[in-house]
Each structure stands twice: as structure tokens, then as C-alpha cells.
C-alpha positions as CSV (number, residue, x, y, z in Angstrom):
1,X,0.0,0.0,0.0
2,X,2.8,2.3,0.9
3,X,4.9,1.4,-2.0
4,X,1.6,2.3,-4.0
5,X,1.4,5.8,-2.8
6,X,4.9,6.6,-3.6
7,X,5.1,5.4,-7.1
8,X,1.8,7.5,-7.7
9,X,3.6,10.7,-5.6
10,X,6.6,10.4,-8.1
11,X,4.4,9.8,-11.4
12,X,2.1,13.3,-9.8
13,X,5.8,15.0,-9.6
14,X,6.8,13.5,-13.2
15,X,3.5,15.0,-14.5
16,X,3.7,18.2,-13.3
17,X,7.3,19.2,-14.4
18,X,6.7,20.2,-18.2
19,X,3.9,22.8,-17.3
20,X,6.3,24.1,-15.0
21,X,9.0,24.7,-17.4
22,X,6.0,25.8,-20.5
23,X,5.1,28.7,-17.6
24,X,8.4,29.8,-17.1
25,X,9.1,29.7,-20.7
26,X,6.3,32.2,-21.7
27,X,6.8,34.4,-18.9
28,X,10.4,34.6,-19.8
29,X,9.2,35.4,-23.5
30,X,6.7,38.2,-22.4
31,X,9.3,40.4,-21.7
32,X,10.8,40.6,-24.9
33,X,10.1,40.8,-28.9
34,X,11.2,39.6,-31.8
35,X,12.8,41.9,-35.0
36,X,13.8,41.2,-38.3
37,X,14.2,43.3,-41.1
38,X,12.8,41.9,-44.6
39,X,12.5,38.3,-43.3
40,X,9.1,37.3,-45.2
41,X,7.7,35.9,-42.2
42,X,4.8,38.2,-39.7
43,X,4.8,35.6,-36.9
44,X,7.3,32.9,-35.4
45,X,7.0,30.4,-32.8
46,X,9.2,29.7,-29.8
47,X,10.8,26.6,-32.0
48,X,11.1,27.8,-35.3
49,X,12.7,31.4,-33.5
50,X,15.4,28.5,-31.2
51,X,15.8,27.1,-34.8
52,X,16.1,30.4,-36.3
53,X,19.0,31.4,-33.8
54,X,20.8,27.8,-33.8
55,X,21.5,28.6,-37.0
56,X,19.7,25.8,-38.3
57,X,18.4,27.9,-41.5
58,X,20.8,30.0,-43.0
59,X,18.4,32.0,-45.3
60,X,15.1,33.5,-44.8
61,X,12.1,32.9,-47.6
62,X,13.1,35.9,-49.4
63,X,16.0,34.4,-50.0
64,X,18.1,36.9,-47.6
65,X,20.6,36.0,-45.4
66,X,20.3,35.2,-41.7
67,X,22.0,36.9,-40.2
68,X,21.5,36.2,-36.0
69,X,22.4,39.5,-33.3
70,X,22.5,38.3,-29.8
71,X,23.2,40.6,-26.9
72,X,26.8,40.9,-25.5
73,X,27.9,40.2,-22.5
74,X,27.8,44.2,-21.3
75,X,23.5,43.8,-22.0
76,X,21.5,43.2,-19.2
77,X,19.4,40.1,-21.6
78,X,22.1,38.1,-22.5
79,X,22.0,35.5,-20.0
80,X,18.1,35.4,-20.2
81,X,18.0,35.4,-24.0
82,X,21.0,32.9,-23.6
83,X,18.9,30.8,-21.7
84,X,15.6,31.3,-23.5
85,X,17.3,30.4,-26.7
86,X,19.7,27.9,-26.5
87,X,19.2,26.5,-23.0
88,X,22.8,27.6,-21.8
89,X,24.6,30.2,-20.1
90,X,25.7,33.5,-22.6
91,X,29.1,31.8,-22.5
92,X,27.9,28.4,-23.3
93,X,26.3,29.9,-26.7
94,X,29.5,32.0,-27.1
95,X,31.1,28.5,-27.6
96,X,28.2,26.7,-29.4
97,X,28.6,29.5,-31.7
98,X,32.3,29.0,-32.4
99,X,31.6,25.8,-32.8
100,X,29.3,26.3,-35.8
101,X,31.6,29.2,-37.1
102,X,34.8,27.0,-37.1
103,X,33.1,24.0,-38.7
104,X,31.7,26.2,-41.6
105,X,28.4,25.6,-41.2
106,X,27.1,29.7,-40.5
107,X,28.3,33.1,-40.5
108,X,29.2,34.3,-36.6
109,X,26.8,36.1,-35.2
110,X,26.9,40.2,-34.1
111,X,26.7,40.1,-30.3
112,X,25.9,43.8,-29.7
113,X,25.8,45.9,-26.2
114,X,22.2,47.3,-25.7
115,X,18.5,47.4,-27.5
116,X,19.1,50.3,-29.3
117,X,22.8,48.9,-31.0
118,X,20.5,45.8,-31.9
119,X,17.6,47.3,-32.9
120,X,19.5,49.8,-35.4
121,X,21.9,46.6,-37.0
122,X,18.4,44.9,-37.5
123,X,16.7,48.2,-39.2
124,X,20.0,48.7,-41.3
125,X,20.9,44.7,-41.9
126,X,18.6,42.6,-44.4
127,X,18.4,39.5,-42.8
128,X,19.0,40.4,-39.4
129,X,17.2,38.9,-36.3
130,X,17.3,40.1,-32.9
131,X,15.2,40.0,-29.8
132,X,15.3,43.1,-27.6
133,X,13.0,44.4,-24.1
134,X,9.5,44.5,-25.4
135,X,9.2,48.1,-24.2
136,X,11.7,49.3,-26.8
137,X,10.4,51.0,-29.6
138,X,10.8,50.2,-33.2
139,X,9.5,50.3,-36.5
140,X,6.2,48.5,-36.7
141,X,7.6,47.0,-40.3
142,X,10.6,45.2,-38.0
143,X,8.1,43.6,-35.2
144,X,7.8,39.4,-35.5
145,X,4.6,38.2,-33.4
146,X,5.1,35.3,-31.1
147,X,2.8,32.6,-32.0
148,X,2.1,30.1,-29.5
């Protein structure tokens, strides 16, 4: 009877862990948007955006490059975005990244200081994507909705 009630405890705790992780996933995301300039595409989800930024498409359906622009280690996001995106720390994706570069599979990406730098790099670069504090302004034309 005992041994019952723990296997059912454990299988509750099992149950209850991805929900968990879903909820902290889109409260994480809340806080911040998606930009891209001329990437043929008005909505992304969380996958295809991880995707996106893993480099894992290296053109965008209008045939422009990706090009990817994560914050640097001076922005405040980097380790949220770090972990939002790739599941690591902003190191760990500093070395996934070489990792990629080195093998010659995509172009490095632009790891820029604030909002602003990446939001202006995104309005000026074809191609570029970037995510930045959802209560920076930008150009409507550069916004990507979330889809869930």
C-alpha cells in the first residue's frame, strides 16, 4: 500500500514538471520581442525562433541571409536570452557558436551591447534577427509576433 502511494507521488511529480518549465518559458518570452528586417515571415513560434537562432536555416524565404544579433555580455538580456534560446549560459552559446563558425556551417553572429545597437543593426541589416526588451520601440515593419 505504501509502495503504491509513492510510485503514484513520483508519477504526480513527473506529470507536473513540463507545465512548470511551458510557464516559465512564456513568462520569460513576455518580456521581450522579436525583430527582423525583410524576413518574409509576420509571426514565429518559440521553436522555429530557437531554430532560427541555432543557425539551423541559414536563409530566410526571401531568399536573404540570416543573419542572428545576440546581446553581448555588457546587455543586461544576454544571460536570459542565452537561456531562453539555446538552454545555456551566454558563454555556453558564445562557444556553441564557435563551434558552428569553425566547422563552416554559418556566419558568426553580431553580439551587440544594448536594445538600441541591436535594434538599429536589425533596421539597417537585411536578414538580421534580434530580440530586444518588449518596451523598446521600433518600427512596426521590424516587429515578429510570437505565435504560441
Amino acid at each position: 500500500m505504501v509502495f503504491r502511494s509513492v510510485i503514484c507521488l513520483v508519477l504526480l511529480l513527473f506529470l507536473s514538471i513540463p507545465f512548470e518549465v511551458k510557464a516559465q518559458g512564456q513568462e520569460i518570452v513576455s518580456g521581450y520581442q522579436v525583430i527582423a528586417n525583410d524576413a518574409g515571415i509576420t509571426q514565429i513560434s518559440l521553436g522555429e525562433l530557437r531554430n532560427r537562432f541555432k543557425g539551423k536555416h541559414a536563409s530566410w524565404e526571401t531568399d536573404s541571409e540570416v543573419l542572428i544579433v545576440l546581446p553581448s555580455s555588457k546587455n543586461e538580456h544576454a544571460e536570459a536570452i542565452s537561456k531562453l534560446i539555446y538552454n545555456k549560459s551566454f558563454y555556453g552559446v558564445k562557444k556553441f557558436w564557435l563551434s558552428l563558425v569553425f566547422q563552416g556551417r554559418f556566419s558568426p553572429p553580431h553580439f551587440l551591447d544594448s536594445d538600441e545597437e541591436i535594434a538599429k543593426f536589425v533596421s539597417n541589416n537585411e536578414g538580421a534577427i534580434g530580440l530586444i526588451s518588449k518596451g523598446f520601440e521600433v518600427s512596426e515593419k521590424l516587429k515578429i509576433d510570437l505565435k504560441d
